[in-house]
C-alpha positions as CSV (number, residue, x, y, z in Angstrom):
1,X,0.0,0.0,0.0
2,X,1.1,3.3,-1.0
3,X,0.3,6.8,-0.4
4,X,1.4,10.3,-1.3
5,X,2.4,13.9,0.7
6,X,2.9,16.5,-1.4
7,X,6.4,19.0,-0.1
8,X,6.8,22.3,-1.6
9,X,10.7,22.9,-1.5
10,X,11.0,26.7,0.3
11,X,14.7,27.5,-0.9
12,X,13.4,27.3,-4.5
13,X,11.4,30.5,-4.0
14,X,9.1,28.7,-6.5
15,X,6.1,26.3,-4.6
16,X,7.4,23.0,-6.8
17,X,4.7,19.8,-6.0
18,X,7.1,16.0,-5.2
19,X,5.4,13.0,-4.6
20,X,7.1,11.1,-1.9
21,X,5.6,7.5,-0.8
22,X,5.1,5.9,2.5
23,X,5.1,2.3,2.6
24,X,3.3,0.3,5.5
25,X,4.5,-2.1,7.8
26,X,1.2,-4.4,8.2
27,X,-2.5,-4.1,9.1
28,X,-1.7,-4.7,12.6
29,X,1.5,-1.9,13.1
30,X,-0.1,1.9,12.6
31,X,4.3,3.0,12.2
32,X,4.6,3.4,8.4
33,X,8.4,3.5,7.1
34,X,9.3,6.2,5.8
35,X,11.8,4.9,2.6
36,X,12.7,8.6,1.4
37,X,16.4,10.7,1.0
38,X,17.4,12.2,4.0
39,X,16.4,15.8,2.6
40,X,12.9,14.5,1.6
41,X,12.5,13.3,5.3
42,X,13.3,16.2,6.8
43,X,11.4,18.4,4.2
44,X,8.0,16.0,5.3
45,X,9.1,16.6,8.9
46,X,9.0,20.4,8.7
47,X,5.6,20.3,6.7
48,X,4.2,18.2,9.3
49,X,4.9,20.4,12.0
50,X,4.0,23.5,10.0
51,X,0.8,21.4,9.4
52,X,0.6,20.4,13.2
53,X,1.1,23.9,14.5
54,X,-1.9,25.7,12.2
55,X,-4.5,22.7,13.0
56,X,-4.0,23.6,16.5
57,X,-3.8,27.5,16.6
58,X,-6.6,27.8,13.9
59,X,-8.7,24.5,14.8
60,X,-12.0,26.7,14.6
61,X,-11.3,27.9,11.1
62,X,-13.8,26.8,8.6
63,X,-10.7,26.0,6.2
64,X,-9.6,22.6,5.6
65,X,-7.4,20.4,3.8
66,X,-5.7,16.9,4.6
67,X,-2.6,16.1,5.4
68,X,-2.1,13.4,7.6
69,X,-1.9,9.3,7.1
70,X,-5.9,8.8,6.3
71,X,-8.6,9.1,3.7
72,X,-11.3,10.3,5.7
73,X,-10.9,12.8,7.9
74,X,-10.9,16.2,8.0
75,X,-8.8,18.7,9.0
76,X,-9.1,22.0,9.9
77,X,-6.3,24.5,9.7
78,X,-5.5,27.7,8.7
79,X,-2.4,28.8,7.0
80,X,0.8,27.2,7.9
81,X,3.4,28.9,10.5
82,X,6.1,26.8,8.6
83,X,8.4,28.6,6.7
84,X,8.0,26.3,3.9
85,X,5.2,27.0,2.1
86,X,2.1,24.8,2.1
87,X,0.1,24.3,-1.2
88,X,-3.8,23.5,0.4
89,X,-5.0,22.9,-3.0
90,X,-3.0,20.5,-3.8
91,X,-2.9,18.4,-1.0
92,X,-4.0,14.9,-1.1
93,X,-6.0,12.8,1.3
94,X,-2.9,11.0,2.1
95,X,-1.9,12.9,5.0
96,X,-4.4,14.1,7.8
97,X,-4.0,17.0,10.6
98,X,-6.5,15.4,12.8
99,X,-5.3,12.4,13.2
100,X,-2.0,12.8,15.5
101,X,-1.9,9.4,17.0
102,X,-1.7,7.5,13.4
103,X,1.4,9.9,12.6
104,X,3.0,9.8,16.0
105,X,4.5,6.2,15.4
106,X,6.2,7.0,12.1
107,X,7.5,10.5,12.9
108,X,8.8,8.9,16.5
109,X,10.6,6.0,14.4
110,X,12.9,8.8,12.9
111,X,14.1,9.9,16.6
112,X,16.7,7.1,15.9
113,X,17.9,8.4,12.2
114,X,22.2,8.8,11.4
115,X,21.1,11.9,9.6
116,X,21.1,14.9,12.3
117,X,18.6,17.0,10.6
118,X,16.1,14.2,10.0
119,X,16.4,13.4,14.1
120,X,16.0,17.2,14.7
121,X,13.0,17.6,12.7
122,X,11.0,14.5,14.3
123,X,11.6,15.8,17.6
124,X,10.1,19.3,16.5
125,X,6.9,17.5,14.7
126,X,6.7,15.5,18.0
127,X,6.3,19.0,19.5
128,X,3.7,19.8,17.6
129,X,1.8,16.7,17.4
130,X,1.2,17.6,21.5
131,X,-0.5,14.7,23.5
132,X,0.0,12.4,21.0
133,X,3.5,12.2,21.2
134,X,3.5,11.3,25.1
135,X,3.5,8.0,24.7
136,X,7.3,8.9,22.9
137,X,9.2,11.1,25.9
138,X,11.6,8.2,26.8
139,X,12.7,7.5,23.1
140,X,13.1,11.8,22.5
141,X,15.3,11.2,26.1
142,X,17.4,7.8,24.4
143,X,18.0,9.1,21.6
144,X,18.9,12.8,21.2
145,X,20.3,13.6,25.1
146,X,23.1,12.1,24.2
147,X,23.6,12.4,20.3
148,X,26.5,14.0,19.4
149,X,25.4,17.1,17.4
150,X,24.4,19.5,20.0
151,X,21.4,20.7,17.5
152,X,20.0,17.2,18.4
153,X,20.1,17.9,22.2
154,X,19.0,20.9,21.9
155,X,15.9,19.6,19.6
156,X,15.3,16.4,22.3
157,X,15.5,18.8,25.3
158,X,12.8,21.3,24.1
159,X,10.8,18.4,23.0
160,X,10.6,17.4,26.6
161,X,10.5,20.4,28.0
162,X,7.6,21.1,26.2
163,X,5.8,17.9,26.7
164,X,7.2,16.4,29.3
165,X,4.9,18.1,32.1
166,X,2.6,15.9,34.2
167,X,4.0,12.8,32.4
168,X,4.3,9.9,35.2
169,X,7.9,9.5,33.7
170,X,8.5,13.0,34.6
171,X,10.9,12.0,37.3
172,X,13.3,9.7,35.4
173,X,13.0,12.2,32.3
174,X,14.1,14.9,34.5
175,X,17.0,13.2,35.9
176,X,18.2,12.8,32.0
177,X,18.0,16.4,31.4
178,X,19.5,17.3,34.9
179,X,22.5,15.8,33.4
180,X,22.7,18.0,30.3
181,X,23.2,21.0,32.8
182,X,27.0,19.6,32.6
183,X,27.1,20.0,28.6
184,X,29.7,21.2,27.3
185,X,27.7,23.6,24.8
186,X,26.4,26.8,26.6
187,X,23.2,26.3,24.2
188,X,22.4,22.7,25.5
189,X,23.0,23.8,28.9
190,X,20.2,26.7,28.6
191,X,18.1,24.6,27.1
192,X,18.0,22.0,30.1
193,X,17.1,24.6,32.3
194,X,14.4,25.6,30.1
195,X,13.2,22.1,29.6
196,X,13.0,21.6,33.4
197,X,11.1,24.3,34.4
198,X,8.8,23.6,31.5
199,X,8.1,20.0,32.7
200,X,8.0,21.5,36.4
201,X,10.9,19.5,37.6
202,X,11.0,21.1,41.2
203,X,13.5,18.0,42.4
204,X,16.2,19.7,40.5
205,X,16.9,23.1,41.9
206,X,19.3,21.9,43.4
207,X,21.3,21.2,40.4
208,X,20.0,24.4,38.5
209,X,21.0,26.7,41.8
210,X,24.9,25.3,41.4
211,X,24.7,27.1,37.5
212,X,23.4,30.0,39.4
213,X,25.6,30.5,42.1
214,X,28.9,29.7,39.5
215,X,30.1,32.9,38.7
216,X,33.4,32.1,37.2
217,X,32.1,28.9,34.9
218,X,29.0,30.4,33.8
219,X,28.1,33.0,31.3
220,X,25.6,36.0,32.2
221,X,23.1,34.0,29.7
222,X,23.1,30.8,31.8
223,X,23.0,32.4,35.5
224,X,19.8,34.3,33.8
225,X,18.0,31.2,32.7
226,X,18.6,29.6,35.9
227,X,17.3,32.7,38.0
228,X,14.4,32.0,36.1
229,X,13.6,28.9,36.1
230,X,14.0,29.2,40.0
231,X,11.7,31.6,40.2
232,X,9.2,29.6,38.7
233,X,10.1,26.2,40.0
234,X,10.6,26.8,43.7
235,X,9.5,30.8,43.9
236,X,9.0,30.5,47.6
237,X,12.2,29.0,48.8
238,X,14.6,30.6,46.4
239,X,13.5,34.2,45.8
240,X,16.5,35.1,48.3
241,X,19.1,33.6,46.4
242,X,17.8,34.8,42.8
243,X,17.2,37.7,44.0
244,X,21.4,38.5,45.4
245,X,21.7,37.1,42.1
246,X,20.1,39.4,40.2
247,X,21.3,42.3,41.9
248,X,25.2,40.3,41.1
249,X,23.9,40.3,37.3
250,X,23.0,43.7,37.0
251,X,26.3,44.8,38.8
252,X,28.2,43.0,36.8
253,X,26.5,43.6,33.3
254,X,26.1,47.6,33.7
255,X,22.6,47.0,32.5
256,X,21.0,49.2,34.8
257,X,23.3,52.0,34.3
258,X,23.7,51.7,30.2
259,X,20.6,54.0,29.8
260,X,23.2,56.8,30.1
261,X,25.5,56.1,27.4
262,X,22.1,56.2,24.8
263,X,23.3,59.6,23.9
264,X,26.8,59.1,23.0
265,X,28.2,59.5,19.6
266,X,28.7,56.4,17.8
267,X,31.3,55.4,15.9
268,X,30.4,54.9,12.3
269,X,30.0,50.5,11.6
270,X,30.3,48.7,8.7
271,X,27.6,46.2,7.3
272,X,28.9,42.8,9.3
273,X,29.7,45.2,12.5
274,X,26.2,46.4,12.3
275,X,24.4,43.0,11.8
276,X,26.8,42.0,15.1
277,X,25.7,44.6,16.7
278,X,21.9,44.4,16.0
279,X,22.7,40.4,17.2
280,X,23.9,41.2,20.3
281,X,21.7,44.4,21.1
282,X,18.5,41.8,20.1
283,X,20.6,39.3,22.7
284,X,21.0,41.8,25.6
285,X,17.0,42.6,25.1
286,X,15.9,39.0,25.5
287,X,18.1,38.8,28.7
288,X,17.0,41.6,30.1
289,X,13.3,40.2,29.3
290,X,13.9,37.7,31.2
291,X,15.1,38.8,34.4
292,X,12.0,41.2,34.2
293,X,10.5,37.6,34.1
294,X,11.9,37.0,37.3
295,X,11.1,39.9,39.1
296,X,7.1,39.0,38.0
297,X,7.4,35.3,39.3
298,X,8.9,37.1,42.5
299,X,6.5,39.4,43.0
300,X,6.5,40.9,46.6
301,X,9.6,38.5,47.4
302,X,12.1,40.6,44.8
303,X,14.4,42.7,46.1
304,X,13.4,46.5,46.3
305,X,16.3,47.7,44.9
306,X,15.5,45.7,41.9
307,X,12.7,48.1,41.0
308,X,14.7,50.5,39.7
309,X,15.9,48.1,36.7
310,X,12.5,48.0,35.8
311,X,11.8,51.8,36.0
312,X,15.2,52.2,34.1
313,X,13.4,50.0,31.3
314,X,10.8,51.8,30.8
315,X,12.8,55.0,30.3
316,X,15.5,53.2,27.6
317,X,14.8,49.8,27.0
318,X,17.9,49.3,25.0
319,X,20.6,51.6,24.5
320,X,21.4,50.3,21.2
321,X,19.5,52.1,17.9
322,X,19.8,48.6,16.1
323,X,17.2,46.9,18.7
324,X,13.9,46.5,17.1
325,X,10.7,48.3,18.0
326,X,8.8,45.3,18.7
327,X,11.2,44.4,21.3
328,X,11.7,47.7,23.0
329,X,7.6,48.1,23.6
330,X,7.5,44.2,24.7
331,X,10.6,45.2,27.1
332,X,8.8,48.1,28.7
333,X,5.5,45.7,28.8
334,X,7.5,43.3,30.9
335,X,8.6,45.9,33.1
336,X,5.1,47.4,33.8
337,X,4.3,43.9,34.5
338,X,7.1,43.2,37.0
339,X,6.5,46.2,38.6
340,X,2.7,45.7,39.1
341,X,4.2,42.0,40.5
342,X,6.4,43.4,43.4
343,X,3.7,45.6,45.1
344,X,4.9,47.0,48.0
345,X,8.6,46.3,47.2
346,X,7.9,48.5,44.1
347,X,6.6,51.6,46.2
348,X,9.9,53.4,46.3
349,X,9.9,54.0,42.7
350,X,7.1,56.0,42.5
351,X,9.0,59.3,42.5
352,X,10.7,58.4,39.4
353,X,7.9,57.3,37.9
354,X,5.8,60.4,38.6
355,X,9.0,62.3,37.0
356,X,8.7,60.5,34.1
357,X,5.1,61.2,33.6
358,X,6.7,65.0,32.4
359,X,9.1,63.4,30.1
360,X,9.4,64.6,26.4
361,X,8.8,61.7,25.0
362,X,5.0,60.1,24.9
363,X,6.1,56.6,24.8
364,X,7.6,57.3,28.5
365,X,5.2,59.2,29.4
366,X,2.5,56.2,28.5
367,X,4.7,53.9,30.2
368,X,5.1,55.5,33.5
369,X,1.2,55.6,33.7
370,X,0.6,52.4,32.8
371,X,3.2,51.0,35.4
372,X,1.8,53.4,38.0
373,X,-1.7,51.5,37.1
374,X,0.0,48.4,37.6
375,X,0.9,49.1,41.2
376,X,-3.1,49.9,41.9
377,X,-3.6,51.5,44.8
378,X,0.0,51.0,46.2
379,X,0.5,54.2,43.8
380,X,-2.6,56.6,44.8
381,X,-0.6,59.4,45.9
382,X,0.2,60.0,41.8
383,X,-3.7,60.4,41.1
384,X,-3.5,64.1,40.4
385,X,0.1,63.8,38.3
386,X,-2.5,61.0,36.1
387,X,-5.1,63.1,35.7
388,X,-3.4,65.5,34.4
389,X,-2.1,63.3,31.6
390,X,-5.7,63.3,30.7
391,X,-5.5,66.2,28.3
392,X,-2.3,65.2,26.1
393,X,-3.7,64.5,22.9
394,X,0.0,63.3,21.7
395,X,1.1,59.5,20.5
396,X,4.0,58.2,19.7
397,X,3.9,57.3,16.3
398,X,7.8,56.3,15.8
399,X,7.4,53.0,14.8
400,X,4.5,53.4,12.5
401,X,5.9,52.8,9.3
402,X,7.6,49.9,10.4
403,X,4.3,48.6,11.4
404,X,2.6,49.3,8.2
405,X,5.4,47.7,6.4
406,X,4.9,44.8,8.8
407,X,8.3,44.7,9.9
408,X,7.5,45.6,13.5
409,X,4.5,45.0,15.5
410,X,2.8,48.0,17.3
411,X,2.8,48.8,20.6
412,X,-0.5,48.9,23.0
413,X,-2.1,52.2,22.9
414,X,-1.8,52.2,26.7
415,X,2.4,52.2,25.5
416,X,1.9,54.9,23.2
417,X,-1.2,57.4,24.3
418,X,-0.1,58.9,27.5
419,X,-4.3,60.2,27.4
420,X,-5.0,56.2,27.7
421,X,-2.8,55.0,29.9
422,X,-3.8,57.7,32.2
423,X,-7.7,56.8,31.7
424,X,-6.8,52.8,32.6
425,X,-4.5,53.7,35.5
426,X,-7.0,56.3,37.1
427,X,-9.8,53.2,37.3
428,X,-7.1,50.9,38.5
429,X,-5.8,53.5,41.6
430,X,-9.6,54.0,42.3
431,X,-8.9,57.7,41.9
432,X,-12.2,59.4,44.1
433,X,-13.7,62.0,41.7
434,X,-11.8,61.0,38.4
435,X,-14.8,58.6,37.6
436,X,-17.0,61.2,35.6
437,X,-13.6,62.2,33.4
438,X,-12.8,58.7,32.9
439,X,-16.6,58.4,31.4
440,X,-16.1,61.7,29.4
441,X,-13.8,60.2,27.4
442,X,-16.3,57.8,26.1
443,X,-17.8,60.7,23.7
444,X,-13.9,60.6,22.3
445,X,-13.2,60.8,18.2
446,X,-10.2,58.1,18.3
447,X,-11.7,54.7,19.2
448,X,-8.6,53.4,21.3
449,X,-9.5,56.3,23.6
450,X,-13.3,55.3,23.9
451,X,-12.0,51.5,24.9
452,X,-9.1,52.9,27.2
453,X,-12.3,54.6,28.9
454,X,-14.7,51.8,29.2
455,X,-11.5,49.7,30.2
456,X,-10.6,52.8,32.8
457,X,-14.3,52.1,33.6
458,X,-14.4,48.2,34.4
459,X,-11.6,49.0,36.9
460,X,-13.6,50.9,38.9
461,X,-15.9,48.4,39.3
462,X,-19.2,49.6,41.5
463,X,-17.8,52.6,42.1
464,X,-18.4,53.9,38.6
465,X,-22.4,52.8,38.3
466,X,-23.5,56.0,38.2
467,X,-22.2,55.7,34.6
468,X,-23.7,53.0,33.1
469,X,-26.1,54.8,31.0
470,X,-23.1,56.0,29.2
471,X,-21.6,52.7,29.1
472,X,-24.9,51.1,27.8
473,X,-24.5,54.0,24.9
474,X,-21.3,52.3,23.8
475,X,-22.7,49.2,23.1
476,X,-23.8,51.0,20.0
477,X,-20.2,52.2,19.4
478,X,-19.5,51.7,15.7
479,X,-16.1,50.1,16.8
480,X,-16.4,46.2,17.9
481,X,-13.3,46.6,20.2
482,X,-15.5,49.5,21.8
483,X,-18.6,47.9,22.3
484,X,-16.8,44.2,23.2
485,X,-14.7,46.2,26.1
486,X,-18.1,48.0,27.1
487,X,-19.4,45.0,27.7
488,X,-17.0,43.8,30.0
489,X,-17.6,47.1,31.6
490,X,-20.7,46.6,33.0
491,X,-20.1,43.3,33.8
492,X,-17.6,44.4,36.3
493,X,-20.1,47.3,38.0
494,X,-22.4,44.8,38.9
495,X,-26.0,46.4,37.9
496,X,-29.0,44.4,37.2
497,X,-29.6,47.9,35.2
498,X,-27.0,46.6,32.5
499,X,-28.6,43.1,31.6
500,X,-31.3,44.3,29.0
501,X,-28.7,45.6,26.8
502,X,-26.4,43.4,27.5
503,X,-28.7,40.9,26.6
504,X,-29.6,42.9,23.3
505,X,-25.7,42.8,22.3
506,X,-26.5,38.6,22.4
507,X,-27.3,38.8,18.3
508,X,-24.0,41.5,17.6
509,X,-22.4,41.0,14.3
510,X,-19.2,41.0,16.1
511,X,-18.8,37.0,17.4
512,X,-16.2,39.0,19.8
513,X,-18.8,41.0,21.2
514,X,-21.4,38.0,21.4
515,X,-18.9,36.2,23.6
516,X,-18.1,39.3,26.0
517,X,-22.0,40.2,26.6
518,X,-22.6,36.2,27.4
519,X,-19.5,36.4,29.9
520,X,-20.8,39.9,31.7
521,X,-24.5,38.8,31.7
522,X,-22.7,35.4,33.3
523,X,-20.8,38.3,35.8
524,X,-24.1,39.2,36.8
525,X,-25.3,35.7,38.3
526,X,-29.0,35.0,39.6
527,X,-29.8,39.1,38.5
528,X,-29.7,38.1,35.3
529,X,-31.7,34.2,35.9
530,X,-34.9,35.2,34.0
531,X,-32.9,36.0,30.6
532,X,-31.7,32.4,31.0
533,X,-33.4,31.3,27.5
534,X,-31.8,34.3,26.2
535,X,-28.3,33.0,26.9
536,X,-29.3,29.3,26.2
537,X,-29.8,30.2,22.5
538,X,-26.4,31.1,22.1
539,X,-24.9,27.8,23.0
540,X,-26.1,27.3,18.6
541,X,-24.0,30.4,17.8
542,X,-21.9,29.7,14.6
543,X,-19.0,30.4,16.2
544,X,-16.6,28.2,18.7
545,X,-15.8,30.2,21.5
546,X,-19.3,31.7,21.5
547,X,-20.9,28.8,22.3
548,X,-17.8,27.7,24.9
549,X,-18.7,31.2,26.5
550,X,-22.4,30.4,26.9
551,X,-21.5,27.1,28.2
552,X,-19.9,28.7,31.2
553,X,-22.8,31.3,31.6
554,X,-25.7,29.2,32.1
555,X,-24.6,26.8,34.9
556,X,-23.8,30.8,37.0
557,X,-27.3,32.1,36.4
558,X,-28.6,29.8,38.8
559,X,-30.2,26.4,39.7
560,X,-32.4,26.7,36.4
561,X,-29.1,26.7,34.2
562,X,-28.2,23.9,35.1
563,X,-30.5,21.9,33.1
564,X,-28.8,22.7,30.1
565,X,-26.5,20.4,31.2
566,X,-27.5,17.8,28.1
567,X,-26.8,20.5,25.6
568,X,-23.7,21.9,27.0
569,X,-22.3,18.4,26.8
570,X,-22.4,18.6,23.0
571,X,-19.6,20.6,23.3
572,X,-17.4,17.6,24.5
573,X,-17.6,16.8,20.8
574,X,-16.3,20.1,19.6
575,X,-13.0,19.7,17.1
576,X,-11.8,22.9,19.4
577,X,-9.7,21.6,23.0
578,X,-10.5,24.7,24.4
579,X,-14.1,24.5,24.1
580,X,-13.9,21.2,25.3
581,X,-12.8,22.5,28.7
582,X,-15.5,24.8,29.0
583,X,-18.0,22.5,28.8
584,X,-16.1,20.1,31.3
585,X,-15.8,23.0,33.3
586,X,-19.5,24.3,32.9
587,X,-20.9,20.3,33.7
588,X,-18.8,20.6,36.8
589,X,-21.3,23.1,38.0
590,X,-24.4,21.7,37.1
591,X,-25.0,19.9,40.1
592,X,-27.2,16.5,40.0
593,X,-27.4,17.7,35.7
594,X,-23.7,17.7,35.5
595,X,-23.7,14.0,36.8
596,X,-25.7,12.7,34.8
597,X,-23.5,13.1,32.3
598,X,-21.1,11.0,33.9
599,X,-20.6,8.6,30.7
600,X,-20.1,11.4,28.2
601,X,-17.2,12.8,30.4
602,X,-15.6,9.3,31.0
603,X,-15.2,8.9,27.5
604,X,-13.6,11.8,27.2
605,X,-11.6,10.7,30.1
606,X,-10.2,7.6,28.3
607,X,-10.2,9.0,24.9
608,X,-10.0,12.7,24.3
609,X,-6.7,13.5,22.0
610,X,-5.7,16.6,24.4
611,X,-4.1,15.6,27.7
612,X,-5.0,19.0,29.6
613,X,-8.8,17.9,28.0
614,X,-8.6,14.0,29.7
615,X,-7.2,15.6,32.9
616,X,-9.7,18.2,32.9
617,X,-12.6,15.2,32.2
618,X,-10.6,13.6,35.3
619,X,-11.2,16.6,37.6
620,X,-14.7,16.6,36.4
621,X,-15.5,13.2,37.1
622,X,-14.4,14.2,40.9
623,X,-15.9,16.8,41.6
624,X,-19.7,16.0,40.2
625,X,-19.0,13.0,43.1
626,X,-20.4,9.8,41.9
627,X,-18.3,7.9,44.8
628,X,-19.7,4.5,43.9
629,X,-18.7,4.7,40.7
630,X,-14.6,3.9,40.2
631,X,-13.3,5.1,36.8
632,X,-10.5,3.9,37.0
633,X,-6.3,5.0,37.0
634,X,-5.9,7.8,33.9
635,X,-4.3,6.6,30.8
636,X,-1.6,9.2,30.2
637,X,0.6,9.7,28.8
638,X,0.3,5.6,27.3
639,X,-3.7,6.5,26.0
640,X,-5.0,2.9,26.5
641,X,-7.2,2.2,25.5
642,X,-6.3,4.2,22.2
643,X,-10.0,3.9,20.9
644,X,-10.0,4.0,17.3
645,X,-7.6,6.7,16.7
């Protein structure tokens, strides 16, 4: 028995269709052989993950095409993140997205190739073949931990890393990567610490402090990633030690103090120096994004003193012209963030943050509300500097050509309009008698403004009812983004007042909007119990998360909802995993309903192709309490009984 897959060559610049043929093993064995040139295997392996990775981010797309080892089924996926291009009209029915578990065996088989890039490119399709691929952990461990290319390490540790999580293996798995910490490649040796904080390997922090704590043998770039992972792995026992380390880092590095040498002349660079240069500046950004990482998983254990790297962030985020707007706003993001994490330890830099609220520059400006928001009320004394923000019309508009040439993305409007970070961060301080200039703004010609507002709004929470009439006048707004954000606006306030026209906004043309008006009438609980039909009728919307969103309403609107439970369960068969947990989630609140649906859950419970689906279908089971009813030890990550996949 033969079949075909179709590769379309990328370096050719031209999409060129090959055949290349599969040839089966025997009815019993789902592995197929794959009897192809090494560059042909490795071509199907990058298409497959390409193929993998849209199914799954676009698996509520209404596109389809096949591309996986069967005749029959369906996929459905949106354009490939590959960076080979994928030809959907051409493909045949001999390969198929949806059906992970037939592919698993083959593409696993290849973990064990002579040809380095054929081994590096199965582990990567494992990756994106997800639960599937479980099952294969110890042969991704055997087989690449300890090739000798460190690109094959490096491919077999993220594999793990990302998969590896919750995996009853998880122990002996970790104790293979723990050993890769030793590596004698800097690369492999990040990428173990990455790989055991992604599969939550808290029994080696031990071995991930020692990189830490080994200033002589270990570059800047390792201490960082194992800082890091720390701070996620054991955040409660080590946010001492990460933080001296941090402070060592920063000492060391002159990061916090480069900010001052943004205005020096530069020397004049050739092509390769500037490329190295961009390199390293791009380099320094990620690292720095990182220990801003740190400082967020530390939150109120972080150092104080540590607050004024983030503040120095937000003021220069590189000090390097070649680093890319994307990463400078996403730098400054991260700070806010961190900053909003530590809290009280963040307190003392709120004089520098008020100072940079008169900065020249809007983007600062922006910034330093935004991460005065982010410390809520921590920050209240800087009300008054806020609201006077609220009358600069400026934006910072640097980076907009690179945006509409789609080499950059664009920053948040709350990172480039001083006006709207000011509006957010006034709601989030709870600023007493801002709340009818906040609401003001809602009347605003620039539509970012009007959703800053009703954002500004929803942070208030109660205290801003008095507006709702206003509010209930956006959900006419001609912007979607306007009348969605409304939405979740008078969700938060908390006003029986609000369900009419919330419940109105149930039939928007905007699928976005839909889902928002379900989830604030659902905000609203038993106040909103007699629109119950209302909300039931949404559970047919055409769109995915609509219905997942309506799913989770109706079982919060009181005792009635929860006989919906037969129809939420429908959702169990949805193609979409995240819809899938909403209905687990919403039978888990129907009471006596939910448990009656005790069957459909256990077969998602032996069968589902997601693994955070069957645990979820596990928690389920549990909690709706059928105590005389055993169901058994879960299946992962082995999936027996398979079914019929």
């Amino acid at each position: 028995m033969s079949s075909h897959v179709h590769v379309l060559p990328f370096r050719t610049g031209v999409p060129i269709q090959s055949q290349h043929h599969f040839e089966s093993r025997g009815s019993n064995d789902d592995s197929i052989i794959l009897t192809l040139s090494v560059g042909s295997k490795a071509r199907i392996l990058e298409t497959l993950q390409g193929l993998y990775q849209s199914s799954t981010a676009a698996n509520s797309s209404n596109s389809s095409f096949s591309c996986g080892f069967s005749s029959n089924a369906a996929s459905t996926a949106a354009s490939s993140s590959s960076s080979r291009p994928i030809d959907a009209s051409h493909a045949p029915s001999a390969i198929t997205a949806s059906d992970p578990f037939l592919v698993a065996p083959s593409v696993a088989a290849l973990l064990e190739s002579k040809a380095a890039e054929v081994a590096c490119w199965a582990a990567r399709a494992l990756q994106a073949l997800g639960s599937a691929a479980v099952r294969f952990l110890d042969t991704v461990a055997s087989s690449l931990l300890t090739h000798e290319e460190a690109t094959c390490r490096v491919a077999g540790l993220e594999t793990l890393g990302m998969l590896g999580l919750g995996s009853p293996e998880s122990d002996a798995l970790a104790e293979s990567v723990a050993e890769c910490l030793q590596d004698r490649c800097q690369r492999v040796r990040k990428s173990a610490i990455q790989a055991l904080s992604g599969m939550g390997a808290s029994s080696q922090a031990d071995h991930i402090k020692a990189l830490l704590d080994d200033k002589r043998q270990q570059p800047v770039e390792i201490r960082v990633a194992a800082a890091l992972a720390l701070s996620r792995l054991v955040p409660e026992t080590c946010a001492e030690s990460v933080g001296e380390a941090l402070l060592d880092i920063l000492s060391e590095s002159g990061w916090a103090a480069e900010s001052g040498n943004e205005g020096e002349e530069k020397k004049e660079e050739d092509e390769d120096e500037a490329a190295e240069a961009a390199e390293e500046a791009e380099a320094t950004l990620l690292l720095k994004g990182e220990l801003l990482a740190c400082l967020r998983n530390l939150g109120p254990k972080a150092p104080e003193a540590l607050a004024s790297f983030a503040v120095e962030i937000l003021k220069h985020p590189s000090s390097s012209s070649s680093s890319s707007s994307s990463s400078s706003w996403e730098l400054r993001q991260a700070a806010c963030l961190a900053l909003g994490a530590m809290q009280r330890q963040a307190k003392g830099a709120l004089p520098s943050l008020e100072a940079m609220l008169r900065s020249d520059e809007p983007r600062t400006r922006a910034a330093a509300a935004t991460a005065i928001g982010a410390l809520g009320q921590e920050a209240a004394v800087a009300g008054e500097s806020l609201e006077a923000l609220l009358s600069d019309m400026t934006e910072e508009n640097s980076s907009l050509p690179l945006y509409l040439s789609a080499r950059a993305s664009r920053a948040p409007v709350a990172l480039r309009v001083p006006r709207a970070a000011a509006l957010m961060a006034l709601g989030r301080l709870q600023r007493e008698g801002a709340v009818r200039s906040v609401s003001s703004a809602l009347a605003d010609e620039d539509w970012e403004i009007r959703k800053s507002a009703c954002e500004g709004l929803a942070a208030y929470g109660r205290k801003a009812q008095s507006e709702i009439p206003v509010l209930c006048a956006s959900l006419e707004d001609q912007n979607f983004q306007v009348r969605a954000m409304a939405c979740y606006a008078l969700g938060e306030l908390d006003s029986a007042e609000a369900i009419g026209p919330l419940v109105e906004r149930l039939e928007d043309s905007s699928h976005s909007v839909r889902a928002r008006a379900v989830a604030a009438i659902a905000s609203l609980g038993s106040k909103a119990e007699e629109y119950i039909d209302d909300v039931a009728q949404v559970l047919d919307d055409d769109i995915e998360d609509v219905r997942a969103a309506a799913a989770l309403a109706l079982p919060k609107l009181g005792e009635s909802g929860h006989s919906f439970a037969p129809i939420i369960a429908r959702l169990l068969e949805s193609p979409s995993p995240d819809s899938r947990l909403a209905a687990l989630e919403a039978l888990s609140n129907c009471g006596r309903h939910g448990a009656a649906m005790w069957d459909e859950i256990l077969e998602v419970y032996w069968n589902d192709a997601s693994l955070a689906v069957r645990e979820a279908a596990g928690r389920t089971l549990t909690s709706i309490g059928k105590e005389d009813e055993a169901f058994g030890a879960p299946p992962w990550p082995a999936l027996e009984p398979i079914s019929d996949h």
